[in-house]
N, C-alpha and C positions, 0 to 999 in steps of 0.2 A: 544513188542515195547513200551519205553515208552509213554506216555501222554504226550506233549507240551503243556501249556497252559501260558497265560499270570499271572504274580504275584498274581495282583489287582482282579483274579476273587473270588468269594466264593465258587466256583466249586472244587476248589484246595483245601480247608482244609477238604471238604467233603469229596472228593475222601481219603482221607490219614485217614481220620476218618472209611472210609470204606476197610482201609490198600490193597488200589490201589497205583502201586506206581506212583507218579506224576514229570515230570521233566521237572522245569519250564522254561522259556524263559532267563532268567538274569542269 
């Protein structure tokens, strides 16, 4: 299941640094 999270957090390029995949809110 992906990740939802808002654009603006720092949490998101982390995650994708940590090749989680991230699927943002926009």
């Amino acid at each position: 299941m992906p990740i939802r999270v808002p654009d603006e957090l720092p949490a998101v390029n982390f995650l994708r640094e940590e090749n989680v995949f991230v699927m943002t809110t926009s």
